[in-house]
TIKE-207987 format. One line per 8 residues: number of its first residue (from 0); for each residue x, y, z of C-alpha. Coordinates in steps of 0.05 Angstrom, whole numbers, plus 5000, padded with zeros to 4 digits. Example, Ala and Ser with C-alpha at 12.3 -4.5 7.8 and 13.67 -1.06 7.14 Angstrom:
0) 5246/4910/5156 ~ 5273/4979/5143
% end
This chain:
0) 6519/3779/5457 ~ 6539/3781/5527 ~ 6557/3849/5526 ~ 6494/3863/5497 ~ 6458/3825/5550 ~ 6505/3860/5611 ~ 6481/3926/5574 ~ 6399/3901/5582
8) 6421/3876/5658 ~ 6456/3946/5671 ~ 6399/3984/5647 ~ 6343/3955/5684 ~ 6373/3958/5746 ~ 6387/4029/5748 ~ 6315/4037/5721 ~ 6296/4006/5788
16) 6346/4042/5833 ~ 6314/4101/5805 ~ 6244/4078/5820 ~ 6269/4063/5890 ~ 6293/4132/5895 ~ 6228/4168/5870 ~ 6196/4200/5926 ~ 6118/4187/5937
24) 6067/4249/5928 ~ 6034/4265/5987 ~ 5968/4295/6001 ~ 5932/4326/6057 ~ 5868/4323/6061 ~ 5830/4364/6112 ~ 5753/4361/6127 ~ 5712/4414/6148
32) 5684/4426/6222 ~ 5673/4497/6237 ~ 5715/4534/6297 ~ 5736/4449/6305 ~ 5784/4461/6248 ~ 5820/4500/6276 ~ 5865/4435/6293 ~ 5890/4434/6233
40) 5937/4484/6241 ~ 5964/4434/6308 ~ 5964/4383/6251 ~ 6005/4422/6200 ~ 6051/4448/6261 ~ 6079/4371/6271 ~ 6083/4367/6194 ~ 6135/4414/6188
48) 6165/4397/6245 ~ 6174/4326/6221 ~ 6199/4356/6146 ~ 6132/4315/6113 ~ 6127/4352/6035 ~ 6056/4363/6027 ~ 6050/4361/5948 ~ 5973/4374/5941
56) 5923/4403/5992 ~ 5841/4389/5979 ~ 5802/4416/6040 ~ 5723/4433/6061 ~ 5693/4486/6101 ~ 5747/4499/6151 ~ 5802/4452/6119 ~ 5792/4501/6063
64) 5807/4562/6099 ~ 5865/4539/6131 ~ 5885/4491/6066 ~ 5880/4544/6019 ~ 5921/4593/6068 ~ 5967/4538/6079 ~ 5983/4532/6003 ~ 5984/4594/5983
72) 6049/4603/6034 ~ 6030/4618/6104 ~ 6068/4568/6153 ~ 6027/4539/6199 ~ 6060/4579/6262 ~ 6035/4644/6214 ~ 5966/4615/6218 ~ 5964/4601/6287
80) 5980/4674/6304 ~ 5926/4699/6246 ~ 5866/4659/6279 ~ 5899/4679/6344 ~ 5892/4755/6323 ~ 5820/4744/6297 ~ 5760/4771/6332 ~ 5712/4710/6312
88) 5651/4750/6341 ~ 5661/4815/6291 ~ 5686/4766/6235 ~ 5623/4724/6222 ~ 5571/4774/6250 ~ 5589/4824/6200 ~ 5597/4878/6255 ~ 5615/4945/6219
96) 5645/4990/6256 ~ 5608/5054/6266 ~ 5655/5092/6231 ~ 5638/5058/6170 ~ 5568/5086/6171 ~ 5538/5159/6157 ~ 5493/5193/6216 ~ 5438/5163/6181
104) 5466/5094/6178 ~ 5486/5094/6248 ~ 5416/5113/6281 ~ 5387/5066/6227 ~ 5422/5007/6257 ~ 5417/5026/6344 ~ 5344/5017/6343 ~ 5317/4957/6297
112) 5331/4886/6327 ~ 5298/4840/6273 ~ 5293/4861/6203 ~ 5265/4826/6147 ~ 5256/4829/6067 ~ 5185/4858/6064 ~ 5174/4858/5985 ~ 5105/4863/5959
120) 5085/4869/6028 ~ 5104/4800/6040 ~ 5150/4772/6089 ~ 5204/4734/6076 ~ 5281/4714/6110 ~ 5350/4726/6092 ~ 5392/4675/6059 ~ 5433/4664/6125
128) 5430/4705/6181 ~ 5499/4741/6165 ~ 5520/4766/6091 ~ 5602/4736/6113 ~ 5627/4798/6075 ~ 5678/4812/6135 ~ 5702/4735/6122 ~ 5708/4751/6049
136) 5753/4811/6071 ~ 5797/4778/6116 ~ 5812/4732/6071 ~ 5818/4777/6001 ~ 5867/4813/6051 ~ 5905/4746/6073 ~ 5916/4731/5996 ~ 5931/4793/5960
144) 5998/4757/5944 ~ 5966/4712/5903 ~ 5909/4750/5882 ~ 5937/4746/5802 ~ 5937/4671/5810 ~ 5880/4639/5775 ~ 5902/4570/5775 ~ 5907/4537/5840
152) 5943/4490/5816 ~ 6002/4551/5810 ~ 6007/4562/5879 ~ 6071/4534/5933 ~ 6023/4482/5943 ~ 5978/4453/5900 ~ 5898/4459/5923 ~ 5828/4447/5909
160) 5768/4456/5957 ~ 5695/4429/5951 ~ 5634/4477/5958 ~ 5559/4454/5952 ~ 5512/4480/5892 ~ 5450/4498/5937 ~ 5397/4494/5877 ~ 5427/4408/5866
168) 5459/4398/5925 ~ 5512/4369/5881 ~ 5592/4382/5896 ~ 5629/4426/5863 ~ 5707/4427/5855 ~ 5739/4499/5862 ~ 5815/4496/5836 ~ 5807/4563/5794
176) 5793/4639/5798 ~ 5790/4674/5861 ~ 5824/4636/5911 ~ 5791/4684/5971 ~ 5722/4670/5940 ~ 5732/4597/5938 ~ 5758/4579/6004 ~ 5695/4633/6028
184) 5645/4600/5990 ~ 5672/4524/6018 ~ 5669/4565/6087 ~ 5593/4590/6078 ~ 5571/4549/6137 ~ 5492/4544/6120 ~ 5432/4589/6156 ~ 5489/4626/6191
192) 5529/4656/6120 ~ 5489/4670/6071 ~ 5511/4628/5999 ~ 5569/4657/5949 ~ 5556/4665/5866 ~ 5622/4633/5825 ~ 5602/4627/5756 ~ 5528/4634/5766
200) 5524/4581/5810 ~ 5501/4590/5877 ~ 5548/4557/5934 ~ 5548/4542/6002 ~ 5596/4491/6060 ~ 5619/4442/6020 ~ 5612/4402/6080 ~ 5539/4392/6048
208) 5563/4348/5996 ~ 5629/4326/6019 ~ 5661/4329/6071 ~ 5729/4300/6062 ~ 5744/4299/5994 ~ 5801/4240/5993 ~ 5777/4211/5926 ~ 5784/4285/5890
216) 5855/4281/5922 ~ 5868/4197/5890 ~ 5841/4222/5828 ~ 5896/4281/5822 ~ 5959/4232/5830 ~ 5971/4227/5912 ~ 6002/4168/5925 ~ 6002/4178/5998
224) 5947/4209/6042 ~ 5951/4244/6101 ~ 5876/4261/6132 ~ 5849/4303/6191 ~ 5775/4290/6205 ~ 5750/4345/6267 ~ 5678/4317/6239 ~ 5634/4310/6299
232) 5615/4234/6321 ~ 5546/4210/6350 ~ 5528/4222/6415 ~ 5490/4203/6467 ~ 5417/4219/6480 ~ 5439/4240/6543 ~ 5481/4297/6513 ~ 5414/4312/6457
240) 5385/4376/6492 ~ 5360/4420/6443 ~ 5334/4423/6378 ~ 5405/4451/6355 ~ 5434/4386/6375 ~ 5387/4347/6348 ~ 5388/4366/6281 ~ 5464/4371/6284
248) 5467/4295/6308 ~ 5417/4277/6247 ~ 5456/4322/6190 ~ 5527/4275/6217 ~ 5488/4217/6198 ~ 5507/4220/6127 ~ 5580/4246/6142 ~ 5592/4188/6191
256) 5561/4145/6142 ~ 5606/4158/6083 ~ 5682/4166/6122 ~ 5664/4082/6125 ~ 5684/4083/6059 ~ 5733/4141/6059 ~ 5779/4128/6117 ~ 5811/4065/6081
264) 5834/4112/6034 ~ 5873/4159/6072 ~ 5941/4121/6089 ~ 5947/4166/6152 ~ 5887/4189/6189 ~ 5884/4238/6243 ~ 5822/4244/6285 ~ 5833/4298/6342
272) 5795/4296/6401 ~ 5743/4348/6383 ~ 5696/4325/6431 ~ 5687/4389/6474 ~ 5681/4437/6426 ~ 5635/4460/6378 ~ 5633/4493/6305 ~ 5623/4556/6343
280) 5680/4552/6395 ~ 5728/4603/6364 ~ 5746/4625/6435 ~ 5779/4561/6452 ~ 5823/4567/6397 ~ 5892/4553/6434 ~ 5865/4482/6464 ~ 5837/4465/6393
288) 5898/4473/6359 ~ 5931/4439/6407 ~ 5891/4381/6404 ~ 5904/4375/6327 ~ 5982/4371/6351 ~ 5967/4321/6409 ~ 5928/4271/6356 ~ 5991/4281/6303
296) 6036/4260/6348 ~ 6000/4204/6364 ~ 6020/4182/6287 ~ 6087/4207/6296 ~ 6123/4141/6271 ~ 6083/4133/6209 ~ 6103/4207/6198 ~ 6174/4196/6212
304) 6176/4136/6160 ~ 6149/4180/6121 ~ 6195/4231/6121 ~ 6255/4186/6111 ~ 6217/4160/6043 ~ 6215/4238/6018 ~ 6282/4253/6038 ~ 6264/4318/6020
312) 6240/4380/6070 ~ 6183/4429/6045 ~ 6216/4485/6020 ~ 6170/4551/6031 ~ 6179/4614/6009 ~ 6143/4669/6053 ~ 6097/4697/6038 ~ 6109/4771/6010
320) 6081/4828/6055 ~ 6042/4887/6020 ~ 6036/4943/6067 ~ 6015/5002/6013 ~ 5999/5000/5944 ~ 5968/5044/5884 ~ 5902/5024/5855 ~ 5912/5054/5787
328) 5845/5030/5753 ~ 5772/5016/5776 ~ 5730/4957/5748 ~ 5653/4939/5754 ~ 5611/4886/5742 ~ 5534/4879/5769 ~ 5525/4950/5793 ~ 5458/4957/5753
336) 5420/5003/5801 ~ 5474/5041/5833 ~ 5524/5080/5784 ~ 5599/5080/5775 ~ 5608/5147/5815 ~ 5558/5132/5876 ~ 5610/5057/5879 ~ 5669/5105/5881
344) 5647/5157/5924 ~ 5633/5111/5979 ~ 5702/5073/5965 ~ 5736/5144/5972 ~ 5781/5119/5916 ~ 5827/5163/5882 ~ 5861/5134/5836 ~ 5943/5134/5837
352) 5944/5152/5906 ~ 5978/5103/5969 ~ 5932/5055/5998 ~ 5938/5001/6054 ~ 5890/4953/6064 ~ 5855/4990/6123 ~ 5837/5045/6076 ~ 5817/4993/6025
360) 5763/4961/6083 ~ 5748/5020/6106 ~ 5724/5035/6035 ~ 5690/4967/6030 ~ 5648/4983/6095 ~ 5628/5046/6072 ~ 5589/5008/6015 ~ 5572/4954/6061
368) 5542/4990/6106 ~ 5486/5029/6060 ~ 5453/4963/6066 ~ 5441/4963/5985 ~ 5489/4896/5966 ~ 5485/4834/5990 ~ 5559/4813/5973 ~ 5623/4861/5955
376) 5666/4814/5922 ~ 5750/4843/5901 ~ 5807/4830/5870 ~ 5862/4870/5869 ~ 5899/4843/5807 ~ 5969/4868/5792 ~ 5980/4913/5730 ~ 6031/4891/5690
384) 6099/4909/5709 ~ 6129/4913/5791 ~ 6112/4980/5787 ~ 6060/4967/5853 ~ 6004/4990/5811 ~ 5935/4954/5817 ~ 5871/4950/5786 ~ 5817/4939/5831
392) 5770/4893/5795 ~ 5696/4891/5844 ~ 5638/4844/5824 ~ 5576/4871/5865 ~ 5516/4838/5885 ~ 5455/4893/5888 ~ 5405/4872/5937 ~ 5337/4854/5911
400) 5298/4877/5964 ~ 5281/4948/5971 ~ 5232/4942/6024 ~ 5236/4918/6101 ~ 5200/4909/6158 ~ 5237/4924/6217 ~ 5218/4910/6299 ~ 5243/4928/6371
408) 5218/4934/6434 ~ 5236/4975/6487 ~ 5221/4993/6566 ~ 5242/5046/6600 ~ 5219/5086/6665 ~ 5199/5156/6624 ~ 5162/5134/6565 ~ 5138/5063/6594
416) 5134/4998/6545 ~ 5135/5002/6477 ~ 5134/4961/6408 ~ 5170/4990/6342 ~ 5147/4969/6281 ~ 5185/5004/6221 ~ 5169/5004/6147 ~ 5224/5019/6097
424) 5233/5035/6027 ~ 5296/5045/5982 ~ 5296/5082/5928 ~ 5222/5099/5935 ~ 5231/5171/5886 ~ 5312/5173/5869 ~ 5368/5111/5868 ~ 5395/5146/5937
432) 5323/5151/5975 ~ 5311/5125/6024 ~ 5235/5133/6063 ~ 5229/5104/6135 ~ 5172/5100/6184 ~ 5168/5089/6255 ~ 5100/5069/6285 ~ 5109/5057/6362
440) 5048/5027/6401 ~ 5044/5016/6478 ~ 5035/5060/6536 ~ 5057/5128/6490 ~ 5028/5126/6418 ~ 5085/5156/6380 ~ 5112/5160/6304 ~ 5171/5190/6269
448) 5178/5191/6190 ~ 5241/5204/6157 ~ 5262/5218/6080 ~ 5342/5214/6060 ~ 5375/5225/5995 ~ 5439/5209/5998 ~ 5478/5238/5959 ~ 5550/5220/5987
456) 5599/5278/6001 ~ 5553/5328/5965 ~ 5490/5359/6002 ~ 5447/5318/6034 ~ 5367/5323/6029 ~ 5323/5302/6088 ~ 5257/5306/6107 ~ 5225/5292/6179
464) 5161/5279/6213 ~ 5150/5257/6290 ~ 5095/5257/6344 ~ 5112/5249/6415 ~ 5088/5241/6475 ~ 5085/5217/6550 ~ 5059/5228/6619 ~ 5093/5239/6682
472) 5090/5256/6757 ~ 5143/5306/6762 ~ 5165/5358/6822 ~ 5125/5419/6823 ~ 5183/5471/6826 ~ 5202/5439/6764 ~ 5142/5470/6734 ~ 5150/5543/6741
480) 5098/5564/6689 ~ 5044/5544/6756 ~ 5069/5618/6786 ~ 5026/5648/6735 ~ 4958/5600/6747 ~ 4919/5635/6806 ~ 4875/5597/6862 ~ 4906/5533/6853
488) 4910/5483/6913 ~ 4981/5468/6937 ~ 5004/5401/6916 ~ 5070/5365/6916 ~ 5075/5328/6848 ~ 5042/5349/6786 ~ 5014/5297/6740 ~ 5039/5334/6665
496) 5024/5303/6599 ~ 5067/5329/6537 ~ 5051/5321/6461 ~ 5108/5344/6410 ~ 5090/5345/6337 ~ 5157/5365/6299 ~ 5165/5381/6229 ~ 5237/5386/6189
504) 5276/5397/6130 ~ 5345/5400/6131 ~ 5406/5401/6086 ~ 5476/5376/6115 ~ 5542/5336/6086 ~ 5590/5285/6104 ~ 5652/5291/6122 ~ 5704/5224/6140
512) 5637/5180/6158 ~ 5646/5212/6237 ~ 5632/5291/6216 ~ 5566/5323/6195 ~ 5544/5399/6180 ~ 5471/5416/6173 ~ 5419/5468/6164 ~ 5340/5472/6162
520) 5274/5496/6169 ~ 5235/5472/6229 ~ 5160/5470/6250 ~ 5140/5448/6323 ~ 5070/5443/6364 ~ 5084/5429/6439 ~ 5029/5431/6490 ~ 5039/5420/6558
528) 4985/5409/6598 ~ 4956/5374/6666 ~ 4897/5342/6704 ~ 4925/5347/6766 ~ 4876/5408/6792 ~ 4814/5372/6768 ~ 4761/5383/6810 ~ 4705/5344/6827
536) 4648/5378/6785 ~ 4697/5371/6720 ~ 4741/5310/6723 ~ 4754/5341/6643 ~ 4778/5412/6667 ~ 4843/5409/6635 ~ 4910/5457/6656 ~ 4947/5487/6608
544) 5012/5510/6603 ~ 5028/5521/6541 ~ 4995/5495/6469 ~ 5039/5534/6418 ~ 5061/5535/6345 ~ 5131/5551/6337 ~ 5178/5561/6276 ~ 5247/5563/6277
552) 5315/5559/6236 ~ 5359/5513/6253 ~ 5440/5497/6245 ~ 5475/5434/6270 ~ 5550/5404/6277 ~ 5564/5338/6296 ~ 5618/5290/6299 ~ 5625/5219/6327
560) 5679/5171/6323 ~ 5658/5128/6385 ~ 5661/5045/6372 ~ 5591/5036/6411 ~ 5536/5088/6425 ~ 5507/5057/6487 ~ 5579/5034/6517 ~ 5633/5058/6479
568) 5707/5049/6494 ~ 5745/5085/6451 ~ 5732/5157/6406 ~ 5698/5225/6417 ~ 5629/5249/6404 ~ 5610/5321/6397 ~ 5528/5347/6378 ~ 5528/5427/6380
576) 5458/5461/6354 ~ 5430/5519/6341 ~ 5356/5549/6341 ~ 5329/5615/6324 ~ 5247/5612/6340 ~ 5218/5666/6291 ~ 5151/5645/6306 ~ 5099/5624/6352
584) 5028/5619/6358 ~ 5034/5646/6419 ~ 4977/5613/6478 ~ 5005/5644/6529 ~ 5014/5718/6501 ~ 5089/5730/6524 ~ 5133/5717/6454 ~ 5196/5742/6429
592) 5240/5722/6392 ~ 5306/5680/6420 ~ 5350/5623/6398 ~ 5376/5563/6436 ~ 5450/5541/6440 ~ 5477/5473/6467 ~ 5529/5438/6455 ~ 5557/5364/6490
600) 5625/5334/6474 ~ 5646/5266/6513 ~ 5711/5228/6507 ~ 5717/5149/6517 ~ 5785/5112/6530 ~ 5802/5037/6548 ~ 5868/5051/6585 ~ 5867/4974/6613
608) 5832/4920/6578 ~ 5765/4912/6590 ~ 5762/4975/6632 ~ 5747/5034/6595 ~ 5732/5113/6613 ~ 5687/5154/6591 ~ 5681/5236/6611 ~ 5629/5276/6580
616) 5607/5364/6596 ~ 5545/5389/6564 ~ 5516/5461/6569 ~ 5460/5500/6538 ~ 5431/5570/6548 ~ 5373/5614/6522 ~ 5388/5677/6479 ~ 5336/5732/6486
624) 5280/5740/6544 ~ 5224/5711/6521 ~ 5173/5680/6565 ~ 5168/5609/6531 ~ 5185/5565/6582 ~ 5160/5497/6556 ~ 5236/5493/6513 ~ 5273/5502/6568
632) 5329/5455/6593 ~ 5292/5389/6635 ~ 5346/5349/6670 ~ 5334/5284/6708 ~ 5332/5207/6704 ~ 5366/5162/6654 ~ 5360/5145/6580 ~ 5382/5166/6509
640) 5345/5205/6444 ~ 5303/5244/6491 ~ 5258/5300/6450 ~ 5275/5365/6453 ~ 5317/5392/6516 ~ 5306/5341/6557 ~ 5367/5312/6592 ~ 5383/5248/6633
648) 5416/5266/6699 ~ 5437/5217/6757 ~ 5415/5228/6820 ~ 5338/5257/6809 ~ 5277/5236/6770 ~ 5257/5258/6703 ~ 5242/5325/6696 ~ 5263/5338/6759
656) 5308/5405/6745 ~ 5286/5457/6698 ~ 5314/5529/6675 ~ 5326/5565/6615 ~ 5412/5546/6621 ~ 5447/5492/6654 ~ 5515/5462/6653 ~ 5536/5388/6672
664) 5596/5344/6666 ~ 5601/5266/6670 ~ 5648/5212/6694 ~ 5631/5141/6681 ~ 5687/5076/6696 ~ 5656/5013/6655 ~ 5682/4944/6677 ~ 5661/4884/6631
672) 5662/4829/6672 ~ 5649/4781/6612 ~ 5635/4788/6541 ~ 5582/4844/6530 ~ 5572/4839/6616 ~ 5585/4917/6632 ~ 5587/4936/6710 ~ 5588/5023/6703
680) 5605/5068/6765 ~ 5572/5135/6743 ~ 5589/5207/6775 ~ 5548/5275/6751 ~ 5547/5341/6771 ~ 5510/5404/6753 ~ 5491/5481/6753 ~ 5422/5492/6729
688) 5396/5555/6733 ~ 5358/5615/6693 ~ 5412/5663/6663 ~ 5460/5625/6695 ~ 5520/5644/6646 ~ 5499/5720/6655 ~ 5500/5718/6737 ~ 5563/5679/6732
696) 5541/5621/6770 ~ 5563/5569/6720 ~ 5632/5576/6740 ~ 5611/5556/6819 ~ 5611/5499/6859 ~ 5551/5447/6832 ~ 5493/5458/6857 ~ 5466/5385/6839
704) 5507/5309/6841 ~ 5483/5247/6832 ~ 5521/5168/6827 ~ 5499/5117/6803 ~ 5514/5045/6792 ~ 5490/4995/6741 ~ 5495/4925/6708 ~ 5484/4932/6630
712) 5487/4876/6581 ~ 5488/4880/6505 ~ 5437/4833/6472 ~ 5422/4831/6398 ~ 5348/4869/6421 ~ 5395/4930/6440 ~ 5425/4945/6515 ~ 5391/4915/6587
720) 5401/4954/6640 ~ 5388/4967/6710 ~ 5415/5028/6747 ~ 5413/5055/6826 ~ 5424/5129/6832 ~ 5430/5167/6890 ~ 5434/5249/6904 ~ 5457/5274/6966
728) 5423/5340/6958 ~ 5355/5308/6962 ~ 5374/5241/7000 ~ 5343/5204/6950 ~ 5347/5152/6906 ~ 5320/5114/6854 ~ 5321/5054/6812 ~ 5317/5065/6733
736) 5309/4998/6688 ~ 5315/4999/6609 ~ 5304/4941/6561 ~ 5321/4945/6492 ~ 5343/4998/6432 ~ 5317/5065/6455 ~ 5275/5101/6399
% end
């Protein structure tokens, strides 16, 4: 019996040294807070440093982000230098680069700055003002590794993150599928991102519905809880200056409300001094992390008990890097609309072939970009096998709306004030179409129409319609068709109005996004005319110069790779075209035949940071001696997407040069002082000159320089700029302003 009893005694109490010896589960628990959570990562840095085991991670919003990152591998020194790397600015704006976008795309999206859903002729908004599909990239990119893990559960670190369902406002745990999706959909900060679809329901910022999920984290075993809260705190009415603050103080009243309850649960909390940042203050990212780091080693005793209970450091395996892979296998779901080969065409995906993950975005953009999904959503799941094949499995989101109403405004010292308003239709006739048209009221009544079928790598189809025209007071050796008028008065300006009504149809292809080809058939009526000689008798007596039909055949090569059309830093642009006139109505009873060749090539380079280069030589000549003056080359004052062969040059007023060939070359040094803040120093020179490649003169000293210097900043309505030129030849100078997307 007493051995028996010894025997119970022996047993229990190794039962309880065993107990003693069990190590508590610990959780983390991280809330969200926008560009604020990015002190987590300070957090997680003391974490490791201490040797705390995190065994299960629930996060919101930003906690999710950098939880989900966090668990799926990535030490937090790996996460610091991520966010570090990570333009915030291109990330949640969705900025494409140009490359990403055909000719088309690219002059569709430098003139519009608002454009709205315009179904049924009826206006409505966007879900949030940005689609997030660049988020969604980044972080599909950041967790390829894990891309075949559907369980979160599965991962180094166990992890769950909370999203809102917009149509009940209820929370919603995400611990399975896509681990990218989730964490963006927890992330899908409201207004701003626009909400993500996970098993048809539709989610946005968990931060909505919860904040700080602790009790999701008591309810899945953690016996001890570790919690970073980079919520915001009231404030002062002091600090309430706008409506953005307002409503920000009003939506923490809930959040505030509710951590009452949920700090006592969390065994240690961490509240970093967030104070003088805000969910948008990415660019402070250094002192916000550190912050996080400051406020956990404020706890740094608890977290040293701590560690001495686990006796146990996290052990982490890195996380695997996938520089190239195959995608072996291509699958759909949603594309209703747009078929299997249009999806694949603008993915440039053959299959079997290397990619990286550059190629793979590149792809992505090019879809993107067409403006015909609202959401691109990828795995890349792992065949089976370590063979480093892939199957790249795409659920697509087709946008609804097919029509849009589209606005800008612009100033500028040629054509005066103006307001665009733009109606557009997808796939008006074909899937492919598109049908666009510009109306433009103010001081020059203009329009331009435009029909595109796209059809990808093959030929292109377009059609286009424009109407032009503007007055100005331009120098009357500029005007060399006034030889011809006799009895005329001498005067030293002449006051010229100009009406162009072009008609085109054109065929080209895409090559690489950056290179185009085309051909077409062209009708133009151009009349040139003035009321400067009016006399007094008839204040109607109009002057004529010329008011001609002409038909031509056309041929065009282009090729742009540059980051920014109105202030570019990096890549090379080249436009060369080609016109034979056939035909012309002929008012002034002098035609023949000829063609027109120019051709411009520029080159931009940022050899120090935040100073970039950019040179640029343009030419263009008349074949044939025909009389038609009214195409010839017009060089003067500044601006882009003038008609025709009208040219901005530095130094002289529009119009200001004329002749039927000219040459010119351009220097410009642009110095952004701040973020989109542009200071450019601006050097031209020129030859301009009738027959000027036959006399030889091209290859003289130039004729005509001009400098200029100007302030430009880049606002969401397009480029503001002011410029001062100056031309010794004429000791002149002038000032020339521009507001807004030129069109």
């Amino acid at each position: 019996m007493r051995i028996f009893l010894a025997f119970i005694f022996l047993s229990f109490s190794l039962l309880g040294f065993g107990q003693e010896q069990e190590a508590p589960s610990v959780g983390l628990v991280l809330s969200g807070g926008g560009a604020k959570g990015l002190a987590h990562i300070g957090v997680l840095k003391v974490l490791e440093e201490e040797g705390v085991k995190i065994d299960y991670i629930g996060g919101t919003s930003m906690g999710a982000i950098i939880g989900g990152l966090y668990a799926s591998g990535y030490s937090a020194s790996e996460l610091d230098s991520i966010f570090n790397d990570t333009n915030f600015d291109i990330l949640i704006q969705d900025d494409l680069p140009r490359r990403a976008k055909t000719f088309y795309e690219k002059e569709d999206s430098e003139k519009y700055a608002i454009t709205l859903p315009f179904d049924n002729f009826d206006i409505s908004f966007p879900t949030g003002l940005f689609k997030g599909q660049n988020i969604y990239n980044l972080m599909s990119r950041l967790t390829m590794h894990v891309s075949d893990v559907n369980d979160f559960s599965k991962l180094q670190i166990p992890f769950f993150c909370v999203a809102a369902n917009v149509e009940t406002g209820e929370e919603v745990i995400l611990d399975e599928g896509s681990l990218a999706k989730a964490i963006s959909a927890s992330g899908a900060i409201p207004t701003i991102l626009s909400p993500i679809k996970i098993n048809d329901q539709l989610l946005t910022d968990g931060g909505v519905a919860n904040n700080y999920p602790v009790e999701e984290l008591r309810k899945r075993g953690a016996d001890i809880i570790i919690g970073v809260d980079v919520q915001d705190t009231l404030v002062k009415r002091e600090n309430l200056r706008s409506v953005f603050e307002i409503m920000s103080q009003i939506s923490n009243f809930r959040t505030i409300n509710d951590m009452r309850d949920k700090i006592p649960l969390t065994d240690i909390y961490i509240k970093p001094d967030i104070s003088p940042f805000s969910v948008m203050s990415f660019e402070e990212g250094n002192a916000i992390i550190d912050s996080g780091r400051v406020a956990a080693l404020e706890k740094l005793p608890e977290l040293k008990e701590l560690a001495n209970k686990l006796d146990v450091r996290q052990k982490r395996e890195p996380v695997k890097k996938i520089d190239t892979f195959n995608i072996s296998a291509l699958t759909l779901e949603g594309n209703n609309t747009y078929p299997r080969s249009y999806v694949q065409g603008k993915l440039k995906l053959d299959y079997n072939k290397p990619y990286n993950f550059d190629d793979l975005n590149i792809g992505i953009n090019n879809l993107s970009a067409t403006g015909n999904f609202d959401r691109l959503s990828y795995q890349l799941i792992p065949q089976e096998g370590d063979n480093g094949n892939y199957t790249l499995a795409m659920q697509i989101e087709e946008s609804e709306s097919k029509m849009l109403l589209r606005l800008g405004l612009h100033y500028d010292e040629l054509y005066k004030s103006g307001a665009l308003i733009n109606l557009t239709r997808k796939s008006l006739i074909f899937t492919n179409d598109v049908a666009s048209l510009d109306f433009v009221v103010g001081d020059n009544l203009r329009y331009n129409f435009n029909y595109y079928l796209d059809k990808g790598y093959y030929w292109s189809v377009g059609l286009n319609a424009r109407y032009n025209t503007f007055e100005k007071e331009i120098n009357l050796n500029s005007v060399r068709k006034i030889e011809d008028v006799d009895e005329l008065p001498p005067v030293a300006e002449l006051d010229v109005n100009f009406k162009d009504f072009t008609n085109q149809i054109y065929v080209e292809t895409l090559f690489q996004q950056v290179f185009s080809i085309g051909a077409g058939l062209e009708h133009k009526y151009l009349k040139f005319s003035s009321n400067t000689f009016n006399d007094v008798e008839n204040r109607n007596n109009e002057i004529i110069f010329d008011n001609s039909h002409y038909a031509s055949a056309f041929g065009y090569l282009k090729y742009d790779s540059y980051d920014n059309k109105y202030f570019p830093t990096k890549g090379i642009s080249f436009n060369g075209d080609f016109h034979v006139y056939l035909y012309s109505s002929d008012f002034n009873d002098n035609f023949a035949e000829f063609s027109i060749a120019k051709g411009a090539i520029g080159y931009a380079v940022t050899p120090l940071r935040n100073l970039s280069a950019r040179i640029s030589t343009e030419t263009g000549f008349k074949i044939g001696n025909d009389g038609t003056e009214v195409l010839d080359f017009f060089l003067g004052g500044y601006g882009n997407d003038f008609i025709n062969n009208i040219k901005p040059f530095y130094g002289y007023d529009f119009l200001s040069l004329s002749a039927d060939s000219y040459i010119q070359a351009l220097l410009e040094i642009d110095f952004q002082v701040a973020r989109k803040n542009h200071i450019i120093a601006s050097a031209n020179i020129a030859n301009v000159e009738d027959r000027l490649f036959t006399t030889g003169n091209w290859f003289t000293l130039p004729d005509y320089t001009g400098y200029a210097l100007g302030y430009g900043i880049d606002t969401f309505m397009g480029p503001m700029e002011v410029k001062y030129t100056y031309s010794p030849e004429v000791r002149n100078s002038y000032w020339f302003f521009s507001l807004g997307f030129w069109f």
